[in-house]
N, C-alpha and C positions, 0 to 999 in steps of 0.2 A: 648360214648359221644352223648348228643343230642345237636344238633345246634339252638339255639331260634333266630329269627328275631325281635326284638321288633320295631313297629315305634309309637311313639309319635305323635301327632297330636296339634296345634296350639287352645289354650283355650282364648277367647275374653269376653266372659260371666260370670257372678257371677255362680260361683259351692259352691256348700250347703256343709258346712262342713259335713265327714263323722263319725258320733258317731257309726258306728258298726267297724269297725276295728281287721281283722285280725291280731293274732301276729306271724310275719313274721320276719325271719332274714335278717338284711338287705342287698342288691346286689349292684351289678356294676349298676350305673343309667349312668356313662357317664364317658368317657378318654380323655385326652389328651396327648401323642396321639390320632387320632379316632382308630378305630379297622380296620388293613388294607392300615392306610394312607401310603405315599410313598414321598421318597424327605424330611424326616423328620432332623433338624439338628443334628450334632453329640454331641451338648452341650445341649441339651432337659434334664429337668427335667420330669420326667413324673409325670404324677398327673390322680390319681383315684378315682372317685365323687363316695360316697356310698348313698344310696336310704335311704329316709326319715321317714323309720320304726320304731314306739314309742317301741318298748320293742325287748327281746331277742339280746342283742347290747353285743357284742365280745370285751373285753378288749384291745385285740390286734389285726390285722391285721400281716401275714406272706405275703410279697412279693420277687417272684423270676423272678431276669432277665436271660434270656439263650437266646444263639443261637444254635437252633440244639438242640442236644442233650449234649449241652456243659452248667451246670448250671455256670453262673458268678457271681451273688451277689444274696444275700439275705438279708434283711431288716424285724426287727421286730417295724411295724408302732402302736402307739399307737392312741387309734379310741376315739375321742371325739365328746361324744354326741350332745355338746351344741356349739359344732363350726363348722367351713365351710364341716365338713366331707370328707376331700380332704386326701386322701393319699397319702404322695408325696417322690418317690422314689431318695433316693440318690446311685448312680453308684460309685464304689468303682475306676471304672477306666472310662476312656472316652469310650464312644461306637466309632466303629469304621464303616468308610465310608461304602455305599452301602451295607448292612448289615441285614437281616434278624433278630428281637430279636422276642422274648416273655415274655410278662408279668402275671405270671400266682397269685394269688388271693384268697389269702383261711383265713380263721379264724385261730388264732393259738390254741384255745383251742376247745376241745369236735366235733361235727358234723357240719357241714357248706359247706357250695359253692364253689366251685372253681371256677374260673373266668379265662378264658386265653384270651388274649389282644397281638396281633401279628399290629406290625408295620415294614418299611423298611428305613432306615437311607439316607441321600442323602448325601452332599460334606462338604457342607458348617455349620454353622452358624445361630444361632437365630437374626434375623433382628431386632427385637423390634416392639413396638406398634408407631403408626403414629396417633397424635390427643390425646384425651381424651374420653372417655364412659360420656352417660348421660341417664338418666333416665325419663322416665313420667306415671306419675298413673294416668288410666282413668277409676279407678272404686276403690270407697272405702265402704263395708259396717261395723256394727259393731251387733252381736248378744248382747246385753247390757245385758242378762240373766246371762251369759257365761263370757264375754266381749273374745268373739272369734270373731277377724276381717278375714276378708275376701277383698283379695287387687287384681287388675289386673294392669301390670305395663309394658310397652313396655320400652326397651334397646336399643339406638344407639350404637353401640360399638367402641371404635378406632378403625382406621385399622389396620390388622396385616394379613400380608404376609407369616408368617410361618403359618397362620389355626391352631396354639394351645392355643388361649386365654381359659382364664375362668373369669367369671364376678362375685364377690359379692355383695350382696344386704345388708345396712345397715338401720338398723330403725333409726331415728333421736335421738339427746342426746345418741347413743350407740356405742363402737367400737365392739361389738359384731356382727361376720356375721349373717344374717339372712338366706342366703342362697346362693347359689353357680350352677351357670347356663354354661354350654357349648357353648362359642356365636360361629356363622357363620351364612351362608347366610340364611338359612332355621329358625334360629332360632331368636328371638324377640321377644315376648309375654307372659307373664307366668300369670296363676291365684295362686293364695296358699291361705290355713289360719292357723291363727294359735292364740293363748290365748293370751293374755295379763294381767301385775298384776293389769290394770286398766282400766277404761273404758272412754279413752277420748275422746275430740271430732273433732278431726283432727288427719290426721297421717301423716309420713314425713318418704320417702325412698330416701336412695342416692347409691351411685354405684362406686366399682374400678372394674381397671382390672388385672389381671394376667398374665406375658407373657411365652414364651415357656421356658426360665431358671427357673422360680419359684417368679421372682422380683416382686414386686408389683410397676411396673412403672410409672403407673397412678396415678395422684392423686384423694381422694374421691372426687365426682361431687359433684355440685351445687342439693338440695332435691327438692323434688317436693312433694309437698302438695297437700290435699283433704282434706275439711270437711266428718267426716265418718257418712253416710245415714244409717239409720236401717235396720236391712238386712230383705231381702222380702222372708224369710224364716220362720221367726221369728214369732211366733203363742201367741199373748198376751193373750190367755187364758188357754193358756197349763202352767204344770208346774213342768209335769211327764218325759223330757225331760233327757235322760240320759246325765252328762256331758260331751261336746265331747273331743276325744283325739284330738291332731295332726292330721292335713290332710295338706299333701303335696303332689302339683302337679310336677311329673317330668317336667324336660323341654323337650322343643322341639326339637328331634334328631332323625335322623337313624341310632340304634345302633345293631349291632350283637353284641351277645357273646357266647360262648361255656361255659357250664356250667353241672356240673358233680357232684351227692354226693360224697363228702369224709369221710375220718371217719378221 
């Protein structure tokens, strides 16, 4: 096993969309639980954020809960490309107090990642969210060649005491998630881009939250608007401009994980 560190860094600036793009299978970008937390409730839904890779995308997900070397449940999660990408574990029985698990993470068909994701259980109880999430976009551009936007957006998030929220970002007129952010204190700010079937001329993001059972307790916020500025990318005399794919910025977290080929 090698042990990877990843830390994410805090994006406030317009990032260029990226048209060379490795095709990679996609990984653990973030948990809820974190990797490690402690004091976590016995009623936790867990939920596992896979990373924003356009191709090579696993029909299924295999997730396994154990303690020790005791396996408990297994779950075959079905992986949707075009939604919040959350993998969210149901426990066949309640986890129990003070308690060591692991969550470990693999593809169910052909070659892929394993992921193992260790938390420890506390006494109690999922508390809930205190308040409502909100959102503000302080950067809008739009590649009009392309109509590939590029958005920077800061997230207030309700409070939550348990530390296992997950936030989604909705485009206006859509109940489709756009995306799916790991909030706490470290995290706030996210850039991303991504295509559009159109090229207009304002954009509109809104935001719930998700709390440690799986609810969606919040209601969608109030949107926040931009007129979209031409992006200062964008080379009006060029036109050899390969089409770009998907570019997604993870969010901001410090995340371990342990990861392993399998076959």
């Amino acid at each position: 096993m090698i042990l990877l560190l990843t830390l994410l860094t805090p994006l406030s600036a317009f990032a260029e969309p990226n048209t060379d793009l490795e095709c990679t299978t996609p990984y653990v970008a973030f948990t809820s639980p974190s990797v490690g937390q402690s004091g976590v409730p016995i009623d936790v839904v867990p939920a596992i954020g896979m990373s924003k890779d356009n191709c090579d995308v696993p029909e299924n997900y295999e997730v396994v809960l154990s303690a020790g070397d005791a396996v408990l449940t297994s779950n075959m999660i079905p992986f949707d490309i075009n939604g919040d990408r959350l993998l969210e574990f149901e426990n066949e029985t309640q986890l129990q107090p003070n308690t060591e698990y692991t969550l470990t993470v693999q593809r169910s068909e052909g070659w892929g990642e394993i992921n193992e994701i260790t938390f420890t259980t506390g006494e109690g109880n999922v508390i809930g969210l205190e308040g409502s999430p909100s959102i503000r976009l302080s950067e809008a551009f739009i590649d009009r060649e392309f109509n590939v936007v590029t958005a920077t957006y800061e997230i207030n998030p309700a409070g939550d005491a348990d530390d296992l929220s997950i936030v989604h970002i909705y485009e206006a007129n859509s109940n489709a998630i756009l995306d799916s952010h790991r909030v706490g204190a470290e995290a706030s700010s996210w850039t991303r881009s991504w295509r559009m079937a159109d090229g207009p001329d304002s954009l509109c993001l809104s935001v719930s939250q998700r709390e440690g059972t799986g609810a969606m307790t919040s209601n969608v916020s109030e949107e926040s608007c931009l007129n979209l500025k031409p992006s200062p990318n964008t080379n009006p005399g060029c036109s050899t401009l390969a089409i770009p794919a998907l570019s997604w910025v993870l969010p901001l977290a410090a995340f371990a994980f342990v990861r392993r080929r399998g076959q």
